[in-house]
PyMOL commands that place a pseudoatom at each C-alpha (Angstrom):
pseudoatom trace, name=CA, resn=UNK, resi=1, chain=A, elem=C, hetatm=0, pos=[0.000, 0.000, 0.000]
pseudoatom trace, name=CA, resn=UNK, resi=2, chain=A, elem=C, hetatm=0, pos=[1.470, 3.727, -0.845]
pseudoatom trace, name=CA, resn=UNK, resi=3, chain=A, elem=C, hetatm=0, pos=[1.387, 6.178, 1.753]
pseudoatom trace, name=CA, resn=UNK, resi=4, chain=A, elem=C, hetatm=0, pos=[-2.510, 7.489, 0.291]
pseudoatom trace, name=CA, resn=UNK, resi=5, chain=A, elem=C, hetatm=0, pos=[-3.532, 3.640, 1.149]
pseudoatom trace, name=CA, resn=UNK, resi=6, chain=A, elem=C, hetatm=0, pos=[-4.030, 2.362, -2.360]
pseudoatom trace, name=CA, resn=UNK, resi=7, chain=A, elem=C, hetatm=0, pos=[-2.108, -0.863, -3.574]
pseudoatom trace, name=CA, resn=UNK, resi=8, chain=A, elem=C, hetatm=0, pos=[1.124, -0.032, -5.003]
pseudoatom trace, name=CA, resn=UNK, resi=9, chain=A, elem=C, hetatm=0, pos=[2.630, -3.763, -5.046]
pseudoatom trace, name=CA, resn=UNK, resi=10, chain=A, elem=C, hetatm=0, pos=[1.838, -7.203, -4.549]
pseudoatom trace, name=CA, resn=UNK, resi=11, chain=A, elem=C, hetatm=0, pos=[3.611, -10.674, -4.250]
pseudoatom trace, name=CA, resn=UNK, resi=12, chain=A, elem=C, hetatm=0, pos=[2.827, -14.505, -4.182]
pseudoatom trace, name=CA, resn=UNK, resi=13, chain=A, elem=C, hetatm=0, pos=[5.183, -16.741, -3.172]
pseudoatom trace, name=CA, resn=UNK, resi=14, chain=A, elem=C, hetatm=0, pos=[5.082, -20.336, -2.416]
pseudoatom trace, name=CA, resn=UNK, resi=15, chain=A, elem=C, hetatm=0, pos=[2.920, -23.455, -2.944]
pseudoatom trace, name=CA, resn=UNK, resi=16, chain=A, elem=C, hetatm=0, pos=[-0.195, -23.587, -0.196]
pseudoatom trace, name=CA, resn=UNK, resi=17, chain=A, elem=C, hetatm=0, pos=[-0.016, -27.442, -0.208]
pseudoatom trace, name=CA, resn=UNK, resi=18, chain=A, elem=C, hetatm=0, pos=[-3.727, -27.315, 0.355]
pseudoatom trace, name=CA, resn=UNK, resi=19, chain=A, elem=C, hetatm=0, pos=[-3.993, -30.239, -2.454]
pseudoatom trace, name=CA, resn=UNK, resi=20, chain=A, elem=C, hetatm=0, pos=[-2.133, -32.488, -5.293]
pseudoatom trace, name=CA, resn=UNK, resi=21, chain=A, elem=C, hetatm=0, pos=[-0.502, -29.990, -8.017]
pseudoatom trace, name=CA, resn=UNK, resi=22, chain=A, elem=C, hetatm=0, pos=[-2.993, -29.361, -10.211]
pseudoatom trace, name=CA, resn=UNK, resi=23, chain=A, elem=C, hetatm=0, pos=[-5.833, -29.304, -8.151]
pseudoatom trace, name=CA, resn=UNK, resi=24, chain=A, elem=C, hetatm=0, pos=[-5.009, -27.204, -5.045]
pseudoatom trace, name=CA, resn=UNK, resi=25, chain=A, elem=C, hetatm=0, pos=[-7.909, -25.207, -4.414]
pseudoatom trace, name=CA, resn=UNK, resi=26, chain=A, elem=C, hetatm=0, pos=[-6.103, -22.425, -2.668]
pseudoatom trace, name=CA, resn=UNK, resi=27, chain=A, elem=C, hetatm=0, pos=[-3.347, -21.773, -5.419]
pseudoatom trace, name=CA, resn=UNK, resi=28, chain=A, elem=C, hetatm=0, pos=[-6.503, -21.730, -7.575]
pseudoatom trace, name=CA, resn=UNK, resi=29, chain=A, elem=C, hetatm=0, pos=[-8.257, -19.081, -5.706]
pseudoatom trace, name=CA, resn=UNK, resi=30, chain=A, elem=C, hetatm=0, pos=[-4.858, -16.650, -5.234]
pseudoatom trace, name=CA, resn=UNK, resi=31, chain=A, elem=C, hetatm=0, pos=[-3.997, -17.324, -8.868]
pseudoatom trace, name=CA, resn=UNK, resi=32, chain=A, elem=C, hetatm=0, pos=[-7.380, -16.724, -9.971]
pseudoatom trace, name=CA, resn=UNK, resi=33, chain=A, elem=C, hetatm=0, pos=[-7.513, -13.466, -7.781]
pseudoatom trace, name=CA, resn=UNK, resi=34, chain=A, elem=C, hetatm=0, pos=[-3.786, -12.085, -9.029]
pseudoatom trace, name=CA, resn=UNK, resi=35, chain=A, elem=C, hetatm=0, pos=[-4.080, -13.372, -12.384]
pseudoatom trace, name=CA, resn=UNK, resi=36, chain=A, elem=C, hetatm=0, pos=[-7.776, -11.042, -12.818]
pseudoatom trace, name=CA, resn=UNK, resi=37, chain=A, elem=C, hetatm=0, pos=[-6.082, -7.944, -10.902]
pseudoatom trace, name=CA, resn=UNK, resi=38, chain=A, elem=C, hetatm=0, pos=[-3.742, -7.893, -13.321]
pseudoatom trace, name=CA, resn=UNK, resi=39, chain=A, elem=C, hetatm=0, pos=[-6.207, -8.238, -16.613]
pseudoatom trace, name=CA, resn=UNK, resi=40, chain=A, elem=C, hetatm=0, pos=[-8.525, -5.936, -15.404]
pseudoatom trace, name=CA, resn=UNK, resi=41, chain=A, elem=C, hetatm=0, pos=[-5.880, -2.822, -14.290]
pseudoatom trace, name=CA, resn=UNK, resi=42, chain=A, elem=C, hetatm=0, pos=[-3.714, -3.710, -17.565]
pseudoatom trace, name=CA, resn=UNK, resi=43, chain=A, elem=C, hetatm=0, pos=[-4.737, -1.133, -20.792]
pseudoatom trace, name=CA, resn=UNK, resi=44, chain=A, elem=C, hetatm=0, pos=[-6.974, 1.090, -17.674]
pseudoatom trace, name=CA, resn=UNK, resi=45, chain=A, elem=C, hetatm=0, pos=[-6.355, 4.972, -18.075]
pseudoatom trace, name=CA, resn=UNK, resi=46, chain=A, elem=C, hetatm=0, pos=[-4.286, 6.222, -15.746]
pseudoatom trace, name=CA, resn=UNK, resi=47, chain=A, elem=C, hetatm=0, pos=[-3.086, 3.172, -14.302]
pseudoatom trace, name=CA, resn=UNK, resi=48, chain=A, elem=C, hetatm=0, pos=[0.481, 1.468, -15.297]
pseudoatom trace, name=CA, resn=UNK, resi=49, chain=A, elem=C, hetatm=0, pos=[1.117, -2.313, -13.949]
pseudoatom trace, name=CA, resn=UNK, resi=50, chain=A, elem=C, hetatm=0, pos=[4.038, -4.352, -14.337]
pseudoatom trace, name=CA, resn=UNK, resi=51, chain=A, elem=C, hetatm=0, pos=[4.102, -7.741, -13.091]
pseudoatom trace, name=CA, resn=UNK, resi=52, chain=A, elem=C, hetatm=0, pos=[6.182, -10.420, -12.973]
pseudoatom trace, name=CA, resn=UNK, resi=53, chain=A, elem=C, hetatm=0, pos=[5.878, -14.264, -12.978]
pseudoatom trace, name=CA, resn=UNK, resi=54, chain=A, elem=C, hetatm=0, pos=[9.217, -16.322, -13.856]
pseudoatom trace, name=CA, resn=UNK, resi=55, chain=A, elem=C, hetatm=0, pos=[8.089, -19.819, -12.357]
pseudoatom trace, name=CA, resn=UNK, resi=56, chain=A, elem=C, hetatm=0, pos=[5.304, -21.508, -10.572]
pseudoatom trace, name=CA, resn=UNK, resi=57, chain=A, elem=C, hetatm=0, pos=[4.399, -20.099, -7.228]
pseudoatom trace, name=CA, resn=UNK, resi=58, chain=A, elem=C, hetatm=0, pos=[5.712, -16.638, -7.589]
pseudoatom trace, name=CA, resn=UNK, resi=59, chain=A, elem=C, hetatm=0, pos=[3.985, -13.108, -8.729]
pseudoatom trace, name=CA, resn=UNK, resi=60, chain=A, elem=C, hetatm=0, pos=[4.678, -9.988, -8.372]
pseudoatom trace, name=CA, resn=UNK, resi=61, chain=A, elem=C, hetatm=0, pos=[3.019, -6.659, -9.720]
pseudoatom trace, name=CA, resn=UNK, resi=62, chain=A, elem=C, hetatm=0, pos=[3.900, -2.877, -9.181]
pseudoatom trace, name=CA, resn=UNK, resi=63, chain=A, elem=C, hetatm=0, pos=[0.861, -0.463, -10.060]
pseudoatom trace, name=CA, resn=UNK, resi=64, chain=A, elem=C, hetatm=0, pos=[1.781, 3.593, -10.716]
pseudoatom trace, name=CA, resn=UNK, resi=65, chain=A, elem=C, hetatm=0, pos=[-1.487, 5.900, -11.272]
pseudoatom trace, name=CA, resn=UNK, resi=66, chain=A, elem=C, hetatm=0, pos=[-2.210, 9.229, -12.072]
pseudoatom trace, name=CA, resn=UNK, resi=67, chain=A, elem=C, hetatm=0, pos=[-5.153, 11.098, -10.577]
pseudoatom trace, name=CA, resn=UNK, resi=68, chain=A, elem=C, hetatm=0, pos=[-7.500, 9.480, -13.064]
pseudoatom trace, name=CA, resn=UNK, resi=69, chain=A, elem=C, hetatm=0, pos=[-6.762, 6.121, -11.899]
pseudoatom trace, name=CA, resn=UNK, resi=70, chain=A, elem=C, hetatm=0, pos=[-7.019, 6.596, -8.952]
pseudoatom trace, name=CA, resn=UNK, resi=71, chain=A, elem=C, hetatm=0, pos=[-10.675, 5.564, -7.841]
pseudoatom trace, name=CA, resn=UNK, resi=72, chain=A, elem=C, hetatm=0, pos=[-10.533, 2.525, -9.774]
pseudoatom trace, name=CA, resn=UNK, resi=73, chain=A, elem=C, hetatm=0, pos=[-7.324, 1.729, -8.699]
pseudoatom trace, name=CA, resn=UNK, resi=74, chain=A, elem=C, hetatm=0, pos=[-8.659, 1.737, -5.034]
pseudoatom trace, name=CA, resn=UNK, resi=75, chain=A, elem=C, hetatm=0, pos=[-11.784, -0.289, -5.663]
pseudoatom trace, name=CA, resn=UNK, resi=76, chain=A, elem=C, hetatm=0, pos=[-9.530, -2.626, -7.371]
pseudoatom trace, name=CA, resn=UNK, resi=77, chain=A, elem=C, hetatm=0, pos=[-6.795, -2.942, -4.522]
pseudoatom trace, name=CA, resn=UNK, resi=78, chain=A, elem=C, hetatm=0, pos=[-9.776, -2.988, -2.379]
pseudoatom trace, name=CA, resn=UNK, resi=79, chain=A, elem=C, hetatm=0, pos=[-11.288, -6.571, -3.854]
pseudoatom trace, name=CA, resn=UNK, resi=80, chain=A, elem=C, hetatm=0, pos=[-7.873, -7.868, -3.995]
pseudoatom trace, name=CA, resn=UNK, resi=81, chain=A, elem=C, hetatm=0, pos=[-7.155, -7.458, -0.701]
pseudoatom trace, name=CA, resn=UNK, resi=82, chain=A, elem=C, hetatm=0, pos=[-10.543, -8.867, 0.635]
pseudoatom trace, name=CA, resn=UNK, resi=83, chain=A, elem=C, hetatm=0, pos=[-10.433, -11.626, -1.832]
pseudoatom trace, name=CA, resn=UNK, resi=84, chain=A, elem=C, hetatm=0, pos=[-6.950, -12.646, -0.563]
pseudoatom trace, name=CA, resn=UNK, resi=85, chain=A, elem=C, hetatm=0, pos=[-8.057, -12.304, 3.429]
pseudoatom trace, name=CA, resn=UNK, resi=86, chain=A, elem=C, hetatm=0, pos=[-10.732, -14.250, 2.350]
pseudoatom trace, name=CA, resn=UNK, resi=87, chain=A, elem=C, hetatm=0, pos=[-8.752, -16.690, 1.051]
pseudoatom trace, name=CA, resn=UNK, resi=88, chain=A, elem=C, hetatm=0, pos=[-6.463, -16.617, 4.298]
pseudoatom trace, name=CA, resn=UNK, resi=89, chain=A, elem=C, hetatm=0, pos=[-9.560, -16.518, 6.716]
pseudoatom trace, name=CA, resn=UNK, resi=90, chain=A, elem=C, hetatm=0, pos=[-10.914, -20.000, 5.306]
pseudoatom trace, name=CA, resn=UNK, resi=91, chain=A, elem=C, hetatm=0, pos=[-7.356, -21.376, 4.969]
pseudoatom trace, name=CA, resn=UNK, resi=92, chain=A, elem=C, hetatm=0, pos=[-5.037, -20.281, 7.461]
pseudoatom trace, name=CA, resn=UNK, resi=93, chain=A, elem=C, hetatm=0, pos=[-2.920, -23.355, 7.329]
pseudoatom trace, name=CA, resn=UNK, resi=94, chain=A, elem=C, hetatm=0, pos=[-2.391, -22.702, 3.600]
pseudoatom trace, name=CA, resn=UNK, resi=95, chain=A, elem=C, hetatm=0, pos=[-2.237, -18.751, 2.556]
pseudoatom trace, name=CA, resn=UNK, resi=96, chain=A, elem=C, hetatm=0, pos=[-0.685, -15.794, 4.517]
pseudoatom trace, name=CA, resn=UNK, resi=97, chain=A, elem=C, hetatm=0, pos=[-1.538, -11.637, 3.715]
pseudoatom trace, name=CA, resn=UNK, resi=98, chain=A, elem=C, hetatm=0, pos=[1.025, -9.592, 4.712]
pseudoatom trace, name=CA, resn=UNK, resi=99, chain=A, elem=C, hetatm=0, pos=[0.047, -6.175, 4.285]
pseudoatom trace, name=CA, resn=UNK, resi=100, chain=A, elem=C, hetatm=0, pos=[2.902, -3.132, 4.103]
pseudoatom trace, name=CA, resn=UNK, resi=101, chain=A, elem=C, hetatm=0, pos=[2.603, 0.258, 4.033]
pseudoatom trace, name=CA, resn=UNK, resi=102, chain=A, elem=C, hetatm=0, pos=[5.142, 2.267, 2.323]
pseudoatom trace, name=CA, resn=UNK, resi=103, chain=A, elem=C, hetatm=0, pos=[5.521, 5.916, 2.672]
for i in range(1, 103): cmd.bond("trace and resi %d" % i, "trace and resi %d" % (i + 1))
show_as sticks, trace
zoom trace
C-alpha cells in the first residue's frame, strides 16, 4: 500500500499445499484473484502495472497511477485485498496476507 492507502505492489510466493498440483484449491483461488487484478488494471487509463511471474508459485506486480486512476485503482486494490483475506480466513494453514505500508 502507498502512503494514500491504495495498492502499489503485490507478491505470491510459495505453494499452499492445500492439495495435489494441479488441483489445489487455494493456489486456484490466489492465482485466480492475481491473475484477474492484473487483466482488469492492464490497458486502464491512468493506471500502469508491471508484473512479474518467472516460475510456478511466484507473482509480483507494481501499479503507478495518475489522478484518473485513482478511484478505480482503489476499488480494485480494495477486492484484492478482501479476496486474498478471504482466502487466508478459510485457509489459514495454507495462505498468509502480509500487508505493508510504504511511505
Amino acid at each position: 500500500m502507498d502512503e494514500a492507502g491504495l495498492l502499489s505492489s503485490c507478491r505470491v510466493s510459495g505453494h499452499a499445499g492445500a492439495g495435489k498440483r494441479g488441483s489445489d484449491i487455494v493456489c486456484a483461488a490466489v492465482s485466480v484473484l492475481t491473475r484477474t487484478i492484473v487483466r482488469v488494471l492492464s490497458g486502464r487509463k491512468g493506471i500502469t502495472i508491471r508484473g512479474n511471474a518467472p516460475d510456478r508459485g511466484n507473482f509480483s506486480m507494481e501499479a503507478e497511477y495518475s489522478a484518473e486512476g485513482r478511484e478505480f485503482l482503489a476499488a480494485a486494490g480494495a477486492f484484492l485485498i478482501e479476496g486474498l483475506l478471504s482466502v487466508s480466513a478459510e485457509f489459514p494453514d495454507n495462505c498468509k496476507v502480509i500487508i505493508e505500508r510504504r511511505n
